[in-house]
C-alpha positions as CSV (number, residue, x, y, z in Angstrom):
1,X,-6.7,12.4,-1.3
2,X,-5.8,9.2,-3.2
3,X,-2.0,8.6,-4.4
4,X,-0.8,6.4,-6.9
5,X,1.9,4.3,-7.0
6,X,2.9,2.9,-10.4
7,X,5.3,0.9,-11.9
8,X,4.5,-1.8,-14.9
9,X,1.3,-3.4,-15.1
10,X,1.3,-2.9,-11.0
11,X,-0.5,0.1,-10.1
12,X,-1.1,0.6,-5.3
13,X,-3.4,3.6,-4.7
14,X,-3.3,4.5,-1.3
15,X,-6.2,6.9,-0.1
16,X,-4.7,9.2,2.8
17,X,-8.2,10.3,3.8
18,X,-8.7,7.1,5.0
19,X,-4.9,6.6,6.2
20,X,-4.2,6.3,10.0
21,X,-0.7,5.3,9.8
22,X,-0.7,2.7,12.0
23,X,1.5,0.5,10.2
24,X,-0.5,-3.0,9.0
25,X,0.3,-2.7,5.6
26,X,4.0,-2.1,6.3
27,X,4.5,-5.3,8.6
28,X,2.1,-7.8,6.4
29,X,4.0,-7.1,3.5
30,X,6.6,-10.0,2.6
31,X,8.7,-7.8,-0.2
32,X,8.7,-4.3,2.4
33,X,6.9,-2.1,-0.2
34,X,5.4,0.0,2.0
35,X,6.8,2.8,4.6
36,X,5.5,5.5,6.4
37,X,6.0,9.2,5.9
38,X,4.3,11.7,7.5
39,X,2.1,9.2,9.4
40,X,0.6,8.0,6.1
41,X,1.6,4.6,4.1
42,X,3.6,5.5,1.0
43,X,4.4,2.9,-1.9
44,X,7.9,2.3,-3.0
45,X,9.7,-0.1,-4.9
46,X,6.3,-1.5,-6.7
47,X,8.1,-3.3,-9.3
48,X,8.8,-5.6,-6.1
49,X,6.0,-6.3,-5.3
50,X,4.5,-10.2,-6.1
51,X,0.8,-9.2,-5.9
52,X,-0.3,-10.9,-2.4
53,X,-2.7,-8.5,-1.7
54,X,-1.6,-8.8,2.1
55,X,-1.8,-5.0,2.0
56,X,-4.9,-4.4,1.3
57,X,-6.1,-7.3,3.8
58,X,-4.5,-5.8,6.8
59,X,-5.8,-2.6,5.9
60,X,-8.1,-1.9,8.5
61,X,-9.7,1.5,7.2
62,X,-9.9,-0.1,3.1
63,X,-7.1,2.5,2.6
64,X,-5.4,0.5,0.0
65,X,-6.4,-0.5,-3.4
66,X,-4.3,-2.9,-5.7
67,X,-5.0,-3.7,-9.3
68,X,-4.1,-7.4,-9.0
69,X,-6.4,-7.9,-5.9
């Protein structure tokens, strides 16, 4: 099942099929956009974030998509 996060032009889809939980996306991410609930990443806050694309490169299952990266 694929969520997305929007906010502006910024839009994270996080697919929690693919979603193990273990955390890389939360601790990569310089502007904390990510947490987990429910042992799956969730987006908040996405107007924060500067478009690094650190999430989806510490993503070790491709779980994360950004429309910047």
């Amino acid at each position: 099942m694929k969520k997305d996060y929007k906010e502006g032009e910024i839009t994270i889809t996080i697919d929690h099929d693919k979603c193990t939980g273990i955390g890389d996306c939360v601790a990569a991410c310089p502007v904390e956009i990510f947490e987990l609930k429910g042992g799956k990443a969730v987006a908040k806050n996405v107007g924060e974030c500067i478009e690094c694309c650190a999430c989806v490169n510490a993503c070790p299952n491709g779980a994360i998509e950004h429309s910047s990266c």
